[in-house]
SEFIZA-3560 file (N, C-alpha, C; in Angstrom, 3 decimals):
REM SEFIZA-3560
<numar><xx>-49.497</xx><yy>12.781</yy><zz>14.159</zz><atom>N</atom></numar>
<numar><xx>-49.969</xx><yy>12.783</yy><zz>12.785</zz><atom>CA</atom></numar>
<numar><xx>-48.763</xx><yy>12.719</yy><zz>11.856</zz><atom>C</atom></numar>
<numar><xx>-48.581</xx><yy>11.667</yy><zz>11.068</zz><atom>N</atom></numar>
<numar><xx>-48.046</xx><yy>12.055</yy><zz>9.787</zz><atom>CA</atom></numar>
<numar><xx>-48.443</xx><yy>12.757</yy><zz>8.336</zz><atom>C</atom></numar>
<numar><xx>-47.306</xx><yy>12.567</yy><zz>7.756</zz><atom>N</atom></numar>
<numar><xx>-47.955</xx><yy>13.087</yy><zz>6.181</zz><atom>CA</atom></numar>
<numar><xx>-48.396</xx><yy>14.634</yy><zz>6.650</zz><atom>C</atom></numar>
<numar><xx>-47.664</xx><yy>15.325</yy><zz>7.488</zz><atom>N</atom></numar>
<numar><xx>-48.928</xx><yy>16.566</yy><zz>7.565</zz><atom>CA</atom></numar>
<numar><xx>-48.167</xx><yy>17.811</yy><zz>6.857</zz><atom>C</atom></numar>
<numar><xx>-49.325</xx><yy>18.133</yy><zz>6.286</zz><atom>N</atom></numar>
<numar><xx>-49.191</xx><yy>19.283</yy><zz>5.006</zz><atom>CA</atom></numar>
<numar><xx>-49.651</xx><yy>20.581</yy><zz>5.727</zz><atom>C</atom></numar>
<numar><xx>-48.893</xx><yy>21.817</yy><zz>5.330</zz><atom>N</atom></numar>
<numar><xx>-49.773</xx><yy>23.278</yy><zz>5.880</zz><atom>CA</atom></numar>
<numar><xx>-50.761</xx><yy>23.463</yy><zz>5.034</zz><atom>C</atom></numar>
<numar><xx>-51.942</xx><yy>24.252</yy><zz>5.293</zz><atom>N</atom></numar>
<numar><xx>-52.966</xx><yy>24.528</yy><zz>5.054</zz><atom>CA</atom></numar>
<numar><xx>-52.862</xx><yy>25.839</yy><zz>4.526</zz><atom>C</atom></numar>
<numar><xx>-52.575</xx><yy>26.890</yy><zz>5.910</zz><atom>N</atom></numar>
<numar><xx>-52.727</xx><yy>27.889</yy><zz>5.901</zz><atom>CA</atom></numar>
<numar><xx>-51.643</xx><yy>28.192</yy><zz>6.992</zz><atom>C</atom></numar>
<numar><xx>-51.417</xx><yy>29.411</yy><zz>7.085</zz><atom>N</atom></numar>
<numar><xx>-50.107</xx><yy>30.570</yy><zz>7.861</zz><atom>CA</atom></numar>
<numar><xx>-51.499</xx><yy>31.895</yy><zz>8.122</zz><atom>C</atom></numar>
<numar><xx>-51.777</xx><yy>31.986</yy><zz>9.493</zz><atom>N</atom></numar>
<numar><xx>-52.337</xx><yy>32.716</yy><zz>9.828</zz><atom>CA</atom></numar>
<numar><xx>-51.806</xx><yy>33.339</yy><zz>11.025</zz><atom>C</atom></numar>
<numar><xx>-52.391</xx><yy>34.772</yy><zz>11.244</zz><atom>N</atom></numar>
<numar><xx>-51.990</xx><yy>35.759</yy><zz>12.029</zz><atom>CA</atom></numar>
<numar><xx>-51.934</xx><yy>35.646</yy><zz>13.690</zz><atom>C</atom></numar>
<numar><xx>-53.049</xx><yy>34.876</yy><zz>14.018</zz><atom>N</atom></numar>
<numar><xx>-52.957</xx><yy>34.725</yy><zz>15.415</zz><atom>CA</atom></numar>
<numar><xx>-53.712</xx><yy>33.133</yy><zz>15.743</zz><atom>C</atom></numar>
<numar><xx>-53.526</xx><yy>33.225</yy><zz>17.218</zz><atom>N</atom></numar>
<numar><xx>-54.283</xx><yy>31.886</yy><zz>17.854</zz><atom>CA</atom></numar>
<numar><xx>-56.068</xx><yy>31.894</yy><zz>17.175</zz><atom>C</atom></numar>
<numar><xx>-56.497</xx><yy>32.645</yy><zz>17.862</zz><atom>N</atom></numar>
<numar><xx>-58.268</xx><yy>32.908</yy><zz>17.558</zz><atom>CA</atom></numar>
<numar><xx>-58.209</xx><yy>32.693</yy><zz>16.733</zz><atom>C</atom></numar>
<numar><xx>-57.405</xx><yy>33.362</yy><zz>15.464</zz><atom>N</atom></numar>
<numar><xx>-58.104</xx><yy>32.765</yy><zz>13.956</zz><atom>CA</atom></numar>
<numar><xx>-57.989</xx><yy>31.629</yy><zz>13.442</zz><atom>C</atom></numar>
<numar><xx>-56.659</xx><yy>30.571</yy><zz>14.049</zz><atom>N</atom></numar>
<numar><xx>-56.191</xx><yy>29.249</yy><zz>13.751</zz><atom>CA</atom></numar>
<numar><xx>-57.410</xx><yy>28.629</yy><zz>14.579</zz><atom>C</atom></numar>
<numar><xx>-58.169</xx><yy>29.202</yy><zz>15.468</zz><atom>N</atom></numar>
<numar><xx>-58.923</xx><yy>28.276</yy><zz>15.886</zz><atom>CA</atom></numar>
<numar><xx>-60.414</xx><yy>28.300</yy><zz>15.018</zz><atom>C</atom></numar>
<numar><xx>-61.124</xx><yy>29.130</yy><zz>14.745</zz><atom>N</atom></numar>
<numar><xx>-61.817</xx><yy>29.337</yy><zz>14.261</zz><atom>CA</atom></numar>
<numar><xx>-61.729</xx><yy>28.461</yy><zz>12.618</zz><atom>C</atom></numar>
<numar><xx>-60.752</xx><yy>28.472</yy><zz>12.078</zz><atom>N</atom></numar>
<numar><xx>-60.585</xx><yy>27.732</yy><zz>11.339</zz><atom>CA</atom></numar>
<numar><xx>-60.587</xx><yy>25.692</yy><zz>11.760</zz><atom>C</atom></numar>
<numar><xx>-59.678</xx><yy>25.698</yy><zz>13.066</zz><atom>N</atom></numar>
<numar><xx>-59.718</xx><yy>24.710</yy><zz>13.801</zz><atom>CA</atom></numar>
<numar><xx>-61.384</xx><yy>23.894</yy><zz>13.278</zz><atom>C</atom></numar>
<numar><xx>-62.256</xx><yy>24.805</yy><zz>14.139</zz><atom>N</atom></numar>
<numar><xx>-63.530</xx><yy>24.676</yy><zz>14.157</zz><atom>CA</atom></numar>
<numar><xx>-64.261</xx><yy>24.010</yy><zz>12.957</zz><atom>C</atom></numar>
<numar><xx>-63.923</xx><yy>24.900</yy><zz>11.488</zz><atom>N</atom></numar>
<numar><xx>-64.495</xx><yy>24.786</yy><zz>10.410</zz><atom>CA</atom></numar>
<numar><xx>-64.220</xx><yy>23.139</yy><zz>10.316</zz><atom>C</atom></numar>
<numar><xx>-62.821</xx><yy>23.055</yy><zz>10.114</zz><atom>N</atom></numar>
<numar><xx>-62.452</xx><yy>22.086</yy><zz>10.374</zz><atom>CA</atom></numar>
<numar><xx>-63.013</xx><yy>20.577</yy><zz>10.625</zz><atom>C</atom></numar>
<numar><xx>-62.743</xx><yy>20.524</yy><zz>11.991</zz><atom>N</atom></numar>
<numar><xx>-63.431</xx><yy>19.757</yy><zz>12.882</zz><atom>CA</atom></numar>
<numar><xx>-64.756</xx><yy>19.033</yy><zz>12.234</zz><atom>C</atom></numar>
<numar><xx>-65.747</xx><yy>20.700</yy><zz>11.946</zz><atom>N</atom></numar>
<numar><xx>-67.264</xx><yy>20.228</yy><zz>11.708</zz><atom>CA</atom></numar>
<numar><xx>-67.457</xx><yy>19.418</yy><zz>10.453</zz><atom>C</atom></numar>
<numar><xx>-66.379</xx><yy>19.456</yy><zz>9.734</zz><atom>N</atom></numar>
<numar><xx>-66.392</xx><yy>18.865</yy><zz>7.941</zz><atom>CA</atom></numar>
<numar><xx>-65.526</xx><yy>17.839</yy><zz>8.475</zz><atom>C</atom></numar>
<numar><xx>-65.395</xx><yy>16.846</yy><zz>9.494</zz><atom>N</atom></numar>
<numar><xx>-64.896</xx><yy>15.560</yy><zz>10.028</zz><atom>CA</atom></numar>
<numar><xx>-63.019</xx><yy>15.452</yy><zz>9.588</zz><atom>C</atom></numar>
<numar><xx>-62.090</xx><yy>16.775</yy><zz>9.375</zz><atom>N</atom></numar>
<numar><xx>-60.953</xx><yy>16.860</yy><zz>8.860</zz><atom>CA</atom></numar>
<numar><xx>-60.175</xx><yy>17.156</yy><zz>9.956</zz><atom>C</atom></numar>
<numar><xx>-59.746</xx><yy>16.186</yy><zz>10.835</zz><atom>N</atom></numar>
<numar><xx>-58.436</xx><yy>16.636</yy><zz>12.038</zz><atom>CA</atom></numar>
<numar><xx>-57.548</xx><yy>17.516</yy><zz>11.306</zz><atom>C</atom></numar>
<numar><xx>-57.099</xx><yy>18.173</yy><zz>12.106</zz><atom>N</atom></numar>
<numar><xx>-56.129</xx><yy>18.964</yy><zz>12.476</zz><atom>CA</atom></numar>
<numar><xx>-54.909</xx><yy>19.492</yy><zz>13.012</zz><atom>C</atom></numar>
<numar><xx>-53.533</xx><yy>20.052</yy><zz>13.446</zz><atom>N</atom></numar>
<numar><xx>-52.976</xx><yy>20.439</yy><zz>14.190</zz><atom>CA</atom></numar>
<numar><xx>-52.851</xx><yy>22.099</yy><zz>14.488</zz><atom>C</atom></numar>
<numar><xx>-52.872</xx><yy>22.774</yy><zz>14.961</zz><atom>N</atom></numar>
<numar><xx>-52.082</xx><yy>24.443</yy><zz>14.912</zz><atom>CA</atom></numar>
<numar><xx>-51.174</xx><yy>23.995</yy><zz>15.868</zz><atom>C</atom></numar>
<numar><xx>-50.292</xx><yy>24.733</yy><zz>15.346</zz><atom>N</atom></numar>
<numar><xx>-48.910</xx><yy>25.077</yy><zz>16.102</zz><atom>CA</atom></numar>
<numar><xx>-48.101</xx><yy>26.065</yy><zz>15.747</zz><atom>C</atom></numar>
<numar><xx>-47.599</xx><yy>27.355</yy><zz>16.471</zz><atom>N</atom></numar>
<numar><xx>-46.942</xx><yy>28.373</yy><zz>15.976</zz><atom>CA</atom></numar>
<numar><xx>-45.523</xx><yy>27.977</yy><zz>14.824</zz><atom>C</atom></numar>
<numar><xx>-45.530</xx><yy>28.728</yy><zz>14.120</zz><atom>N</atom></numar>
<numar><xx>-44.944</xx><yy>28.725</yy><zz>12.797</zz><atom>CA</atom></numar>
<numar><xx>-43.630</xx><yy>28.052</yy><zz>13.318</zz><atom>C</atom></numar>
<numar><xx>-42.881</xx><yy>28.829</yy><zz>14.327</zz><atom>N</atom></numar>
<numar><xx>-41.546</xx><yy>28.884</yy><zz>14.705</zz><atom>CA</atom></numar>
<numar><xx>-40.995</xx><yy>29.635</yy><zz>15.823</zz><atom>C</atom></numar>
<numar><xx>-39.892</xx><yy>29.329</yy><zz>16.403</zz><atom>N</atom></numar>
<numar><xx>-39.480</xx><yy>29.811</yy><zz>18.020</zz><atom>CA</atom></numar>
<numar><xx>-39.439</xx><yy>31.601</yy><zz>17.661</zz><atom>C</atom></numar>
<numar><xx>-39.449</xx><yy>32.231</yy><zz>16.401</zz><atom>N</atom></numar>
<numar><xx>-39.030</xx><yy>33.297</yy><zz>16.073</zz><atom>CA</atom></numar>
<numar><xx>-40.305</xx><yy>34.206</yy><zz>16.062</zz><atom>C</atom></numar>
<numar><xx>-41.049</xx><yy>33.489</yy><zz>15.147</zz><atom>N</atom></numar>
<numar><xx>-42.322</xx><yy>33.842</yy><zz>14.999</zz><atom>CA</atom></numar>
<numar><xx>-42.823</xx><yy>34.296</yy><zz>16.236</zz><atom>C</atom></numar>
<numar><xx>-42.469</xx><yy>33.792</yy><zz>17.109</zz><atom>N</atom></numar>
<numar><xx>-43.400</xx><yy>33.956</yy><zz>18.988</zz><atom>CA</atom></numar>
<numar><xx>-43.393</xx><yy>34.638</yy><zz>19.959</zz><atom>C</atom></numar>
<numar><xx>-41.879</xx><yy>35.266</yy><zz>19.674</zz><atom>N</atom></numar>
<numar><xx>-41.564</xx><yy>36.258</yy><zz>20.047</zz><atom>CA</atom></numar>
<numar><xx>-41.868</xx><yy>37.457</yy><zz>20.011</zz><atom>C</atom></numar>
<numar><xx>-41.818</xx><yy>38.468</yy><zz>21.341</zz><atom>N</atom></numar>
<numar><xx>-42.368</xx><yy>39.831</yy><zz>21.643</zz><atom>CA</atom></numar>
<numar><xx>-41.810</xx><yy>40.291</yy><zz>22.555</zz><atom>C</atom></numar>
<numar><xx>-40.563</xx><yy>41.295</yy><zz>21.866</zz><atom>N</atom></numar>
<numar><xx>-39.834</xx><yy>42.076</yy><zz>22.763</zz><atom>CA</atom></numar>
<numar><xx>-38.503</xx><yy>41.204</yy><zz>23.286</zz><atom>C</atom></numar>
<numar><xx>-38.340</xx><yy>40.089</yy><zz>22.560</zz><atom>N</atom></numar>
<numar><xx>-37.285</xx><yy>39.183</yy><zz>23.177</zz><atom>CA</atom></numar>
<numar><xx>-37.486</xx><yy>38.285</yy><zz>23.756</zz><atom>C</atom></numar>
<numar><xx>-38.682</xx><yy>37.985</yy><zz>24.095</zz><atom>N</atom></numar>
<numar><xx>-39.692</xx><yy>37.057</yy><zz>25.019</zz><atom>CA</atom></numar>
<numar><xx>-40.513</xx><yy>36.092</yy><zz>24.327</zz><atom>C</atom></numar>
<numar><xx>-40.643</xx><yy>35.294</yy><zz>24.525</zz><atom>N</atom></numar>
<numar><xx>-41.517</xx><yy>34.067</yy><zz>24.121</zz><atom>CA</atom></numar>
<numar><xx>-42.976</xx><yy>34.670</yy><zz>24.519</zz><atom>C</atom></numar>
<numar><xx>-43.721</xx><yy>34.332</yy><zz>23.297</zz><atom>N</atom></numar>
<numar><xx>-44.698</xx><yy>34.674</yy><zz>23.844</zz><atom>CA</atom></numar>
<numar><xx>-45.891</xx><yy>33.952</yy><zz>23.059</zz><atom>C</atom></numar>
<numar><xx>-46.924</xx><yy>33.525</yy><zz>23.229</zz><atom>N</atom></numar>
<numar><xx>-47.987</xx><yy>32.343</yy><zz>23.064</zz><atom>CA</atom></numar>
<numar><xx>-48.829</xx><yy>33.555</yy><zz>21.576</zz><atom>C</atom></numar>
<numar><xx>-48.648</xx><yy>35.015</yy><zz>21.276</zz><atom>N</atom></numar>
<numar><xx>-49.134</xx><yy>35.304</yy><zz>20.136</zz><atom>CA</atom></numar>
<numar><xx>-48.021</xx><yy>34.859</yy><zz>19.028</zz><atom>C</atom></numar>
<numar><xx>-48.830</xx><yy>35.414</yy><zz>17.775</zz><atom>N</atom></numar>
<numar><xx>-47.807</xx><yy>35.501</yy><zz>17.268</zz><atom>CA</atom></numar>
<numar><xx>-48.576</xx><yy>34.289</yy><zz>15.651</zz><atom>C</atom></numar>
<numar><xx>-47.779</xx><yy>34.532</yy><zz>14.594</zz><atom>N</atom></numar>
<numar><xx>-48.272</xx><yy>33.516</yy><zz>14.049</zz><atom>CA</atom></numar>
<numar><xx>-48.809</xx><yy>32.008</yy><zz>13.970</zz><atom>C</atom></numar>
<numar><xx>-49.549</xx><yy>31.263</yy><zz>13.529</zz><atom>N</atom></numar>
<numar><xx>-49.869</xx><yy>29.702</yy><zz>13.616</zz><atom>CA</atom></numar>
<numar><xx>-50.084</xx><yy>28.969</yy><zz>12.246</zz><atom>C</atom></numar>
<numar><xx>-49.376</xx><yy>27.797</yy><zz>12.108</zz><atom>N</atom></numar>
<numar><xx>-49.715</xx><yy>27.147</yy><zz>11.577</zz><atom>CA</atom></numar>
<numar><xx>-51.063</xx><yy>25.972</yy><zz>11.289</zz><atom>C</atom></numar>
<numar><xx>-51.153</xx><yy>25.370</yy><zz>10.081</zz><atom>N</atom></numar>
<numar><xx>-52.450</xx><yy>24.763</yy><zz>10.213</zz><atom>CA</atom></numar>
<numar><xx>-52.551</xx><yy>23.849</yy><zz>9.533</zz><atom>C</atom></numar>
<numar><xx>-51.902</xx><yy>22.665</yy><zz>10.230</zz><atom>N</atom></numar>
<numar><xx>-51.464</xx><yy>21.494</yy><zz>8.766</zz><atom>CA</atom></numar>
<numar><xx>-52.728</xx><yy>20.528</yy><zz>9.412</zz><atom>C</atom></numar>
<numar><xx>-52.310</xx><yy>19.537</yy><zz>8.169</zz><atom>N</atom></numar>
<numar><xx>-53.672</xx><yy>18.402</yy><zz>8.182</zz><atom>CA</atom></numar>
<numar><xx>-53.254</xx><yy>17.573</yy><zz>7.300</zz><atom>C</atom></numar>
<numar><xx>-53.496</xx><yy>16.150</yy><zz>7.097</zz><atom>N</atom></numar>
<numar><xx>-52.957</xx><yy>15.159</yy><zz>6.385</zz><atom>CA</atom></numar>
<numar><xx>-52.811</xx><yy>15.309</yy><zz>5.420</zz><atom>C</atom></numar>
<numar><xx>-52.247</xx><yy>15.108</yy><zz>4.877</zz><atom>N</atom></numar>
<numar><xx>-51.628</xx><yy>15.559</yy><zz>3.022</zz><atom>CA</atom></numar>
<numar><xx>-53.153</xx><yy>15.051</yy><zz>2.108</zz><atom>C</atom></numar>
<numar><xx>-53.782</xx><yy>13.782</yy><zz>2.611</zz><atom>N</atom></numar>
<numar><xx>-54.257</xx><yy>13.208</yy><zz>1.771</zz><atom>CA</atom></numar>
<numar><xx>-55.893</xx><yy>14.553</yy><zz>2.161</zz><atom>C</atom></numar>
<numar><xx>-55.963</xx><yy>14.892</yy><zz>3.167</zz><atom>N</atom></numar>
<numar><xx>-57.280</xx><yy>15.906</yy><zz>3.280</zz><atom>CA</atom></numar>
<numar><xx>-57.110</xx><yy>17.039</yy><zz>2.855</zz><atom>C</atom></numar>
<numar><xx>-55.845</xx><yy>17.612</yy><zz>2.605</zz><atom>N</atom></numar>
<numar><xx>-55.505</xx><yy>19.209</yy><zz>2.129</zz><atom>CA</atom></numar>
<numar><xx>-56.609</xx><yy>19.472</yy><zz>0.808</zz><atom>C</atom></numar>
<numar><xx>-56.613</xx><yy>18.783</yy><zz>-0.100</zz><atom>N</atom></numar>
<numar><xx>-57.692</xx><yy>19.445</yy><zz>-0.947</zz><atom>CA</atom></numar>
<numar><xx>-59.344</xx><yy>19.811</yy><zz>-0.389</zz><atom>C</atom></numar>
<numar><xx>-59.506</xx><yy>18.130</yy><zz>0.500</zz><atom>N</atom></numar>
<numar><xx>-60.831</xx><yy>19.136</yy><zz>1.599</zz><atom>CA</atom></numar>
<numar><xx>-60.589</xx><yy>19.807</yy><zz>2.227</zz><atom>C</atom></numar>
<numar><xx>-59.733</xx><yy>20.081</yy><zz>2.508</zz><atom>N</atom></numar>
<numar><xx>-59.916</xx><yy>21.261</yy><zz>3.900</zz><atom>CA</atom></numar>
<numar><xx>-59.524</xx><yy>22.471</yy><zz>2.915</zz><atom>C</atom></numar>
<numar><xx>-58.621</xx><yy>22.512</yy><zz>1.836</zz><atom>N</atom></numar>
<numar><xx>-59.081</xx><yy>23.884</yy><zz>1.203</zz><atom>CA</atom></numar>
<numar><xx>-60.208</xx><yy>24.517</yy><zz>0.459</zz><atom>C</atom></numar>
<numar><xx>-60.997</xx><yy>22.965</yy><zz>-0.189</zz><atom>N</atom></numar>
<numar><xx>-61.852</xx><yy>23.621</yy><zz>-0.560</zz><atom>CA</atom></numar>
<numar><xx>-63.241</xx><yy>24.374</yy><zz>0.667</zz><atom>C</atom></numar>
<numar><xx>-62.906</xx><yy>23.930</yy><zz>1.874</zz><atom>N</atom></numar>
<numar><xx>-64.197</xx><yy>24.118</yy><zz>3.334</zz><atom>CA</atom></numar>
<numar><xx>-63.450</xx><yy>25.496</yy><zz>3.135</zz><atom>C</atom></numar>
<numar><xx>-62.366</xx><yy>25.442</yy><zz>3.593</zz><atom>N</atom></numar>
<numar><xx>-61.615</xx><yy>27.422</yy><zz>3.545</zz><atom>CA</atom></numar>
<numar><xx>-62.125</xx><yy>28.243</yy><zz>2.469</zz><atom>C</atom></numar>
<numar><xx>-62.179</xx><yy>27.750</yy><zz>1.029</zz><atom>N</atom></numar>
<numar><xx>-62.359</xx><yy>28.194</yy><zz>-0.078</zz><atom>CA</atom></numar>
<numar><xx>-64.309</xx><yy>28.653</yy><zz>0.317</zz><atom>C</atom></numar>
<numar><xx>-65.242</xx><yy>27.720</yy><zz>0.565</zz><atom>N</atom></numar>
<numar><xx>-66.641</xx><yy>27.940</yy><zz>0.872</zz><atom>CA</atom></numar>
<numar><xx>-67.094</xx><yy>29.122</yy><zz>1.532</zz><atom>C</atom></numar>
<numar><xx>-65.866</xx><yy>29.225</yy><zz>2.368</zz><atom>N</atom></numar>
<numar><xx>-66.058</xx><yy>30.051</yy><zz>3.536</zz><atom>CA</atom></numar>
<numar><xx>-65.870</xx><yy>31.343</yy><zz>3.049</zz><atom>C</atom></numar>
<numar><xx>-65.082</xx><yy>31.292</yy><zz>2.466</zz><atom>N</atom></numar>
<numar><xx>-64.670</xx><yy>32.907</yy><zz>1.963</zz><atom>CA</atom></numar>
<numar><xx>-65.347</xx><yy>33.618</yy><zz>0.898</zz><atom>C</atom></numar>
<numar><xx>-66.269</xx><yy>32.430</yy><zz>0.370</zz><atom>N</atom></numar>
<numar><xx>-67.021</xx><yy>32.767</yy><zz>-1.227</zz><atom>CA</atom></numar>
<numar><xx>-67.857</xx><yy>33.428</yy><zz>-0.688</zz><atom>C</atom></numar>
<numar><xx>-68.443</xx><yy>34.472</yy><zz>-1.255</zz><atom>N</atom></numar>
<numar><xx>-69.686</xx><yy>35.014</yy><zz>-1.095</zz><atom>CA</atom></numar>
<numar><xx>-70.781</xx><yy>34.175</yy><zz>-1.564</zz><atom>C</atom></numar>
<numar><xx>-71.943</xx><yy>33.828</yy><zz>-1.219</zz><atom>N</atom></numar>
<numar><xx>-72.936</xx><yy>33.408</yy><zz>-0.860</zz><atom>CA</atom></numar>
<numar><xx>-73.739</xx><yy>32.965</yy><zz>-1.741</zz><atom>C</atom></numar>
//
C-alpha cells in the first residue's frame, strides 16, 4: 500500500483488530503493524504485544475516521 496515513495508535493486537473488522465491513483496507521495534518489547524481549498501528490510504482516512467516530457516538 502506498500513500498510507495512521488512523489510530492503539494499545494492543485485539483492539487493532476489532477495529481491522469495522474496517473491512465499510469496504476501507487496511494495515496494523506494531508502532516500532521498541514499542514490542517486554522485559528486553521482542514480543508480538505491545502497541499497533492502523494506517489506511491517505485518500480513505476521513472514512475510516468518521466509521471510528460512529462507533464511539452514543446511539
Amino acid at each position: 500500500m502506498e500513500d498510507l496515513a495512521v488512523l489510530e495508535i492503539v494499545t494492543s493486537e485485539p483492539e487493532a483488530e476489532v477495529i481491522r473488522g469495522l474496517l473491512r465491513s465499510e469496504g476501507i483496507p487496511c494495515v496494523v503493524q506494531r508502532t516500532s521495534v521498541d514499542a514490542g518489547m517486554a522485559g528486553g524481549f521482542p514480543s508480538a504485544l505491545g502497541p499497533r498501528e492502523i494506517l489506511v490510504h491517505a485518500e480513505n482516512l476521513a472514512a475510516a475516521r468518521k466509521v471510528l467516530s460512529e462507533q464511539s457516538s452514543p446511539p
